[in-house]
PDB file of N, CA, C and O in Angstrom:
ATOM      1  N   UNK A   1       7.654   3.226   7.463  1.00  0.00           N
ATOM      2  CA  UNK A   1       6.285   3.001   7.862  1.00  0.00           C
ATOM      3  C   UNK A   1       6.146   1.626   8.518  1.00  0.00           C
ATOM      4  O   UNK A   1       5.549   1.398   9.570  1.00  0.00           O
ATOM      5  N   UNK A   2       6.974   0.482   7.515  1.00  0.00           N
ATOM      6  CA  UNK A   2       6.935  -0.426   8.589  1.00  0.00           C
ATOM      7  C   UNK A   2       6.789  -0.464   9.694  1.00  0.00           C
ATOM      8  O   UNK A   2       5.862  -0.500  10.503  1.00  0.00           O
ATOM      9  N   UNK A   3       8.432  -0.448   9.666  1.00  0.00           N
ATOM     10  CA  UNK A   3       9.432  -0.162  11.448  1.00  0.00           C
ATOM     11  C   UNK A   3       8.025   0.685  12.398  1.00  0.00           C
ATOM     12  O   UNK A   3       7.400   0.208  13.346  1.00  0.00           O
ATOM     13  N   UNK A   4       7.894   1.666  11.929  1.00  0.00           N
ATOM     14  CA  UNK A   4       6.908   2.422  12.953  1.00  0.00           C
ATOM     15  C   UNK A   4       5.607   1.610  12.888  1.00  0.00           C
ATOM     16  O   UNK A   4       4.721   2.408  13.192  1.00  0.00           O
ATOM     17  N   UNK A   5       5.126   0.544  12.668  1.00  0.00           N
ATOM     18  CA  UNK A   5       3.987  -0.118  12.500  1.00  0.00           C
ATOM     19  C   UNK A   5       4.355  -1.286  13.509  1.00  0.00           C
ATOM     20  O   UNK A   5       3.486  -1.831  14.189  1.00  0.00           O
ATOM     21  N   UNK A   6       5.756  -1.653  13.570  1.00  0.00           N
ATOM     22  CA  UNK A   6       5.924  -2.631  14.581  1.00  0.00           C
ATOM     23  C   UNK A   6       6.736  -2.116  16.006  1.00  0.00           C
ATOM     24  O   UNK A   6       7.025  -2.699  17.051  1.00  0.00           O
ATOM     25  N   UNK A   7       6.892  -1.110  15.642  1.00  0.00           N
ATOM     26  CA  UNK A   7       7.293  -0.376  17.660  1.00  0.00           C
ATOM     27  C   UNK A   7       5.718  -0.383  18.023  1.00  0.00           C
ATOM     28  O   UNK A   7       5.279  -0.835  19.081  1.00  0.00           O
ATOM     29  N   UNK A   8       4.985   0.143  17.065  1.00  0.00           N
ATOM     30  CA  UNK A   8       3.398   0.478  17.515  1.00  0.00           C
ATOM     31  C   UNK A   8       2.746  -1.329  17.826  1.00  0.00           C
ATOM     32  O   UNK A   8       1.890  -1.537  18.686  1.00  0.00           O
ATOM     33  N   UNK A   9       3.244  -2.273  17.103  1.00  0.00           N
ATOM     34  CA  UNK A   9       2.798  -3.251  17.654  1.00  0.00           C
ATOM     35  C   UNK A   9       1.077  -3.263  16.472  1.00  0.00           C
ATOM     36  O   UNK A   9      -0.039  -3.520  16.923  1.00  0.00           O
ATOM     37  N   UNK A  10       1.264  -3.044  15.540  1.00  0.00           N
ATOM     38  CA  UNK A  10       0.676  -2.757  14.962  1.00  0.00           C
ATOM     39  C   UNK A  10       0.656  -3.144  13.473  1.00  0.00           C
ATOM     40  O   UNK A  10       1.334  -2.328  12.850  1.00  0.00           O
ATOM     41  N   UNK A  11       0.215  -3.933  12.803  1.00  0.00           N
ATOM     42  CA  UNK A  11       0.647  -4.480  11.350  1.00  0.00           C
ATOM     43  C   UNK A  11       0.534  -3.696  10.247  1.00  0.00           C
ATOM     44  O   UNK A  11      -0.691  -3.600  10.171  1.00  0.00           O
ATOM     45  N   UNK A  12       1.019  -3.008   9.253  1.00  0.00           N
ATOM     46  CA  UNK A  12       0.847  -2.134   8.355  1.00  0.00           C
ATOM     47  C   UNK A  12       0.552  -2.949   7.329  1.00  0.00           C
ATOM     48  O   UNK A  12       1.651  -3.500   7.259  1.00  0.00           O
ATOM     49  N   UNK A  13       0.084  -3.319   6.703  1.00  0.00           N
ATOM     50  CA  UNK A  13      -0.200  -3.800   5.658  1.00  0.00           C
ATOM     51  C   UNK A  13       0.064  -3.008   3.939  1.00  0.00           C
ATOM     52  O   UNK A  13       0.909  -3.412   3.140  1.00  0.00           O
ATOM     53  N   UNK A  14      -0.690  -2.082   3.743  1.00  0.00           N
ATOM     54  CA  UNK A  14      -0.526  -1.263   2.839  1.00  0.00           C
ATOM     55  C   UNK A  14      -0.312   0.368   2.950  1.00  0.00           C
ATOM     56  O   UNK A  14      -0.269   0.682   4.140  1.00  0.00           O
ATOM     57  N   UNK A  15      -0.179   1.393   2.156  1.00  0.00           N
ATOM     58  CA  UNK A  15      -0.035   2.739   2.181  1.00  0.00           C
ATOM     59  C   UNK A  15      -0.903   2.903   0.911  1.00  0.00           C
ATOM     60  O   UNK A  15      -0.799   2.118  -0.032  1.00  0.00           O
ATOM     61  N   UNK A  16      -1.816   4.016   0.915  1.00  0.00           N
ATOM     62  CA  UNK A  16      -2.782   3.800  -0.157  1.00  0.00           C
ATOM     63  C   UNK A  16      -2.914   5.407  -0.895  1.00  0.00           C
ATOM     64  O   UNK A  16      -3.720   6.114  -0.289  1.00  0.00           O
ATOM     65  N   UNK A  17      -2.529   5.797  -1.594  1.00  0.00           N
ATOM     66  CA  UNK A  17      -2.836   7.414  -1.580  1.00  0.00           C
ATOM     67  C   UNK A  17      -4.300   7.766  -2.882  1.00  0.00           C
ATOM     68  O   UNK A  17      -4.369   7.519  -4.086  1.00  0.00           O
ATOM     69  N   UNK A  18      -4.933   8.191  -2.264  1.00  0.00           N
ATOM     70  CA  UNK A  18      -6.119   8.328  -2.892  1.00  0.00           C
ATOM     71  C   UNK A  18      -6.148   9.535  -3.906  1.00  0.00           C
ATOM     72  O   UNK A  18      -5.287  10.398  -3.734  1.00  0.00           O
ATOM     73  N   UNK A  19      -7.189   9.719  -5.114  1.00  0.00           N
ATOM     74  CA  UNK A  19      -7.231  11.110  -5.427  1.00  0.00           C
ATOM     75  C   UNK A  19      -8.648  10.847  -6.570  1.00  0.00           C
ATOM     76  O   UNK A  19      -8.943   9.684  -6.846  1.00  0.00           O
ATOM     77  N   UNK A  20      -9.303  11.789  -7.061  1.00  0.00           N
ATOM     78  CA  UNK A  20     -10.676  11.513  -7.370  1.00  0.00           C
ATOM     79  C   UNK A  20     -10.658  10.992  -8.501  1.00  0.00           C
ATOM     80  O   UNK A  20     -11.748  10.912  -9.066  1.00  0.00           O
ATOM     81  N   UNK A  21      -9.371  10.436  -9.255  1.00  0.00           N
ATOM     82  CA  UNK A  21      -9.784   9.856 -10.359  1.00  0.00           C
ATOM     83  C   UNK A  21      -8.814   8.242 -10.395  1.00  0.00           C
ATOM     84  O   UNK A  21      -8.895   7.294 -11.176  1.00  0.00           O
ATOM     85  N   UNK A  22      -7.807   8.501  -9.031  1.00  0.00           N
ATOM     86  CA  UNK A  22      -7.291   6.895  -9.053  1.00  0.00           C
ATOM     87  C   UNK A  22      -6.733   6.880  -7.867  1.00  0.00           C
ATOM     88  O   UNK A  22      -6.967   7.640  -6.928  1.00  0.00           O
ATOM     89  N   UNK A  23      -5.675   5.632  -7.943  1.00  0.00           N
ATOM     90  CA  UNK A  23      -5.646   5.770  -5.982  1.00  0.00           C
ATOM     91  C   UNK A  23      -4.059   4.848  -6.456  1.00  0.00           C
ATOM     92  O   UNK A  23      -3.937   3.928  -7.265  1.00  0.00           O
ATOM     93  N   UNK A  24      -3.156   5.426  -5.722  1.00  0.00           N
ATOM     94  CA  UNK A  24      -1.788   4.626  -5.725  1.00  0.00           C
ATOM     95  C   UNK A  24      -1.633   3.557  -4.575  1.00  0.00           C
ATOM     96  O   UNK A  24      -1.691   4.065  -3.455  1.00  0.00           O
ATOM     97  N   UNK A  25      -1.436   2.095  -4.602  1.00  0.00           N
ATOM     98  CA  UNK A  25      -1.225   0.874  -3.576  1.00  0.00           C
ATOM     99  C   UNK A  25       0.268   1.027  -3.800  1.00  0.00           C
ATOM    100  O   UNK A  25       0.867   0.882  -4.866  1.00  0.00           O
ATOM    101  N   UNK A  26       0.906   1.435  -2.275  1.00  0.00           N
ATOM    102  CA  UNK A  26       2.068   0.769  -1.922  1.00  0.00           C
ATOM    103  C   UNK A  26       2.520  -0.694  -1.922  1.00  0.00           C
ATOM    104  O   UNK A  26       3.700  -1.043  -1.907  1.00  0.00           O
ATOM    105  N   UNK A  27       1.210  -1.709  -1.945  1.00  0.00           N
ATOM    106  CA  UNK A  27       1.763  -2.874  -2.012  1.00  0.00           C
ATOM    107  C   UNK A  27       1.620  -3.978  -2.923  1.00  0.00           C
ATOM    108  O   UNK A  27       2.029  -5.137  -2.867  1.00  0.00           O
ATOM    109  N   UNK A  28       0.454  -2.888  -4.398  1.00  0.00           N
ATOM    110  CA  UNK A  28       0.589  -3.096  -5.122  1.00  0.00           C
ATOM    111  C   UNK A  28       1.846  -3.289  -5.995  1.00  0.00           C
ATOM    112  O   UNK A  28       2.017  -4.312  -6.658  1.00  0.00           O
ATOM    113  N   UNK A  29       2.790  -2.174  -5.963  1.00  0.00           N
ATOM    114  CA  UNK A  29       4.209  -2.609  -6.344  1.00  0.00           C
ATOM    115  C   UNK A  29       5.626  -2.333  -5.864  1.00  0.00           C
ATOM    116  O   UNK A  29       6.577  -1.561  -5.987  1.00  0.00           O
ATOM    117  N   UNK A  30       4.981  -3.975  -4.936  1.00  0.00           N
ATOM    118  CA  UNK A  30       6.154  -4.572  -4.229  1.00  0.00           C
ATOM    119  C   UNK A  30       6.499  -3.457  -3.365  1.00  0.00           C
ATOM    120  O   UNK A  30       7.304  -4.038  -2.638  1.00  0.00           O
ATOM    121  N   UNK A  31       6.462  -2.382  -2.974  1.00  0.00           N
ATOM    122  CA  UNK A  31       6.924  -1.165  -2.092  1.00  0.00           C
ATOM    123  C   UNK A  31       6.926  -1.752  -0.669  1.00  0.00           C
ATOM    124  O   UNK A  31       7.898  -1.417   0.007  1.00  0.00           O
ATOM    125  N   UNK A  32       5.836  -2.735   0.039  1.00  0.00           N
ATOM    126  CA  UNK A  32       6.030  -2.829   1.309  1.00  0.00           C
ATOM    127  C   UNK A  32       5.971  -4.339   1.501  1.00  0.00           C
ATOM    128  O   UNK A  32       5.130  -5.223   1.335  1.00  0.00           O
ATOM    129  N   UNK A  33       7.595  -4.222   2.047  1.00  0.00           N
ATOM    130  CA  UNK A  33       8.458  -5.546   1.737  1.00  0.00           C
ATOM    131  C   UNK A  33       7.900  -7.080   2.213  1.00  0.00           C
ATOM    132  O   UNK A  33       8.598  -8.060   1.956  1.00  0.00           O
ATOM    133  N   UNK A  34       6.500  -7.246   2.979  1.00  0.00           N
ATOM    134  CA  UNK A  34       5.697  -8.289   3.824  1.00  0.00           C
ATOM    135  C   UNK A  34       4.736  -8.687   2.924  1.00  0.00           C
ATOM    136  O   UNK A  34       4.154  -9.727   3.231  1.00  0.00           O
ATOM    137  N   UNK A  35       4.385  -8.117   1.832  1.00  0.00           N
ATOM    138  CA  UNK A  35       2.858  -8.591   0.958  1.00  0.00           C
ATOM    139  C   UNK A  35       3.734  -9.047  -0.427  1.00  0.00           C
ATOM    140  O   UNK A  35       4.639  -8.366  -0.908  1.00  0.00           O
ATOM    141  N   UNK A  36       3.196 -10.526  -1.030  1.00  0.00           N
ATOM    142  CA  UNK A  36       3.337 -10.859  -1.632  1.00  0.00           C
ATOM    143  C   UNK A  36       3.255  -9.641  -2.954  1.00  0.00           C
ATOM    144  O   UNK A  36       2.891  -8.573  -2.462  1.00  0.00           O
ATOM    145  N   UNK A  37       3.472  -9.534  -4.339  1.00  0.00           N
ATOM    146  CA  UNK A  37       3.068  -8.629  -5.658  1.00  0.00           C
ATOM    147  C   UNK A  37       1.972  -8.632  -5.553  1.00  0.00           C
ATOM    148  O   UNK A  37       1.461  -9.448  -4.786  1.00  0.00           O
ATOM    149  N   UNK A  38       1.256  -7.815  -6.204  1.00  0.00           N
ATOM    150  CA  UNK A  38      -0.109  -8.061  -6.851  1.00  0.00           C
ATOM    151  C   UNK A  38      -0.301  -7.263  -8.208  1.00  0.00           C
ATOM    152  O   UNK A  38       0.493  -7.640  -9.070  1.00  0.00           O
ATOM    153  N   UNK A  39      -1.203  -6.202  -8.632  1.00  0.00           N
ATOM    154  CA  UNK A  39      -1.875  -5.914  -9.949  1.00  0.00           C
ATOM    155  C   UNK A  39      -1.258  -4.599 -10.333  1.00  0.00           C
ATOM    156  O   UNK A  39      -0.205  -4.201  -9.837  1.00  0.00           O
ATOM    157  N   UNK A  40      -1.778  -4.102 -11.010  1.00  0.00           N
ATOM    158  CA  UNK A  40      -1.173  -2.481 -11.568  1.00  0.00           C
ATOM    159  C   UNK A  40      -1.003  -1.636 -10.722  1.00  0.00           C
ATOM    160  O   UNK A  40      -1.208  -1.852  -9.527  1.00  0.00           O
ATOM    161  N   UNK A  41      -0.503  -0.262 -11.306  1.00  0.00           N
ATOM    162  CA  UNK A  41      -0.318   0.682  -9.839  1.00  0.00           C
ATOM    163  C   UNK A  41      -1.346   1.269  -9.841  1.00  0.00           C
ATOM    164  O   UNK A  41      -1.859   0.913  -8.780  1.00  0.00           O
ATOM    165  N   UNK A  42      -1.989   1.917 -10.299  1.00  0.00           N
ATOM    166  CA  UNK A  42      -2.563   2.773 -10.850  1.00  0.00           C
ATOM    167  C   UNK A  42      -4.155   2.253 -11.058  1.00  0.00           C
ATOM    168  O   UNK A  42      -4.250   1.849 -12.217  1.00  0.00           O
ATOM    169  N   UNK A  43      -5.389   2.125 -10.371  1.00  0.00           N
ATOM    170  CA  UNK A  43      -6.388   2.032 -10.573  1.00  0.00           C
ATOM    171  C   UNK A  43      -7.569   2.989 -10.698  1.00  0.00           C
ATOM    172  O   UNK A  43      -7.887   3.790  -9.819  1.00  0.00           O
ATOM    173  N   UNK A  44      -8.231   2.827 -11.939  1.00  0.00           N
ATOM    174  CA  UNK A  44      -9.631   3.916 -11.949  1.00  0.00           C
ATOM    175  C   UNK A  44     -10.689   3.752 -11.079  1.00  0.00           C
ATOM    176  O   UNK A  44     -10.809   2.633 -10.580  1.00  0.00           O
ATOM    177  N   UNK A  45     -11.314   4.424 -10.847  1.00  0.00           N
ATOM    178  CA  UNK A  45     -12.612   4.613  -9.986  1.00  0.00           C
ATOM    179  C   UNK A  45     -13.304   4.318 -10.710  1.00  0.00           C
ATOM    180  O   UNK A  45     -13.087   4.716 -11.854  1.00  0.00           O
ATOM    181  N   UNK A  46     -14.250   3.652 -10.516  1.00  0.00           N
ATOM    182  CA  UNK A  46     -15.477   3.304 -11.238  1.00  0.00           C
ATOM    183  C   UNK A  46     -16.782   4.168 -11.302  1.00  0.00           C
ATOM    184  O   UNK A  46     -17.754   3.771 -11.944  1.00  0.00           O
TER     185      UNK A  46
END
């Protein structure tokens, strides 16, 4: 996803997969190798 984010010239930042009761961050853990760590994987909806 990177790689294809920079032929596109284009910055990817995260990959996010949503679903109605939580949502998975790719860069939440460590998965996309340019963003510092950050918090759990796994967050509830409020």
């Amino acid at each position: 996803m990177n790689r294809s984010g920079r032929e596109l010239k284009v910055p990817v930042i995260d990959h996010v997969i949503i679903t109605e009761e939580a949502y998975y961050s790719f860069a939440e853990q460590d998965q996309m190798s340019e963003l510092p760590r950050k918090r759990s994987c796994m967050q509830q909806w409020r």
